[in-house]
N, C-alpha and C positions, 0 to 999 in steps of 0.2 A: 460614445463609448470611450474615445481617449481621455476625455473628460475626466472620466470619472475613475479610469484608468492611473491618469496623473496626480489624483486626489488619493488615490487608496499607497502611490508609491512616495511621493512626499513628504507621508511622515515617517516612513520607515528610512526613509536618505536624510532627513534630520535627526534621526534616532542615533544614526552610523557614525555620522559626521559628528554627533557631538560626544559620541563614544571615542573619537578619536586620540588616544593619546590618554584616556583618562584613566585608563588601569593598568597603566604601565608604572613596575616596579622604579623606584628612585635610583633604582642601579641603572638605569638606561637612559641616557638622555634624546631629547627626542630630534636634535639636529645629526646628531654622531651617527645616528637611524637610519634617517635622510642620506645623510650622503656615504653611509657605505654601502645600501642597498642601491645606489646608483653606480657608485664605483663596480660594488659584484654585476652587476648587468651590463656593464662597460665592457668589463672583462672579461665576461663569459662570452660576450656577442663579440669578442675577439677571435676569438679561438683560440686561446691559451690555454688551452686543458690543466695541466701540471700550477698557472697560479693560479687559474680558477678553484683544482681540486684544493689547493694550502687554502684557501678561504674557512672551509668546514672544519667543525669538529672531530677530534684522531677519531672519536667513533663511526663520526659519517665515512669519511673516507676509507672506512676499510670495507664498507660496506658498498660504497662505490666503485670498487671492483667487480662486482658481478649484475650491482642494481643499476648501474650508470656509465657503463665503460667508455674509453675514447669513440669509439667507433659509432654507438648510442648516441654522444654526445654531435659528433659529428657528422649524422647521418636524419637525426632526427630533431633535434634541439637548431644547431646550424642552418639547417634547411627550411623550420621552420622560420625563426628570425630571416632570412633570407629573403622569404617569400615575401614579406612585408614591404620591403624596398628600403630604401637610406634614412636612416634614424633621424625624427625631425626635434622629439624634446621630448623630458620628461612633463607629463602633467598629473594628475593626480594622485596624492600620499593619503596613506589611510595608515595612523597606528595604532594596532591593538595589542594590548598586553593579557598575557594568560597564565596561569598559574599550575604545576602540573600538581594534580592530587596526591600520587603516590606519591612524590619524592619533593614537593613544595618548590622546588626550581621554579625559576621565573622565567619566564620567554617574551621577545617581543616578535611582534609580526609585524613586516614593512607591506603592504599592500599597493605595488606602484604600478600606474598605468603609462607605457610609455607609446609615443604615437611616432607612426612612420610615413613614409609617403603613401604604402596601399595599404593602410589599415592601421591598426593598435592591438596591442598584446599586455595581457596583463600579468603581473607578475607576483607573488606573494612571495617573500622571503622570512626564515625562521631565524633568530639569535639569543643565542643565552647569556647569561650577565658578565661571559667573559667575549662577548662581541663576537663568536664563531657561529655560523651557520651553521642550521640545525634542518633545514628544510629547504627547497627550492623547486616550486613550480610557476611554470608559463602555461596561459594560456590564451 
């Protein structure tokens, strides 16, 4: 059964993998990607609320008053990373580029997996062609 298991998930993890990076706009480049969705996870698992919030876009942020507040952040976001234990590296990038229909913007998505001492959490983060964050979830 794992067998055949690992036969039916292998081509779709080569599918992913070589999707990576391939349809992302030329406004993005794909090291600048890398290490600023490192830096936001750096920073967020800070707990710098205030440069974490300067990361987003003025549109996220105003909306992160009510959808994401300090409190949110520090009671559920905080706690989780916590639970993980002490940050050992990041490992896996995955980048996908998407195009939004209505308004043709171009977004990149950072899909990183970072590993800890009890576990690993993975993160996807959203940027538009002016490198602001447009999304951010852990799970």
């Amino acid at each position: 059964m794992k067998k055949y298991l690992l036969l039916l998930l292998l081509p779709l993890t080569l599918l992913l993998l070589s999707c990576g990076g391939a349809n992302l706009d030329p406004a993005f480049d794909k090291t600048e990607l890398e290490e600023s969705a490192q830096a936001a996870i750096t920073l967020g698992e800070s707990g710098d609320y205030q440069s974490f919030r300067a990361l987003f876009s003025e549109e996220v942020q105003e909306k992160m008053d009510e959808t994401f507040p300090l409190e949110t952040f520090q009671n559920d976001y905080l706690t989780l990373v916590e639970s993980k234990g002490a940050f050992k590296k990041f490992s896996t990038t995955l980048l996908v580029g998407k195009e939004d229909e209505e308004t043709g913007e171009s977004f990149a998505y950072v899909i990183q997996t970072v590993r800890y001492d009890d576990g690993k959490l993975k993160y996807t983060l959203c940027y538009n062609t002016d490198m602001e964050l447009t999304e951010y979830y852990v799970k």
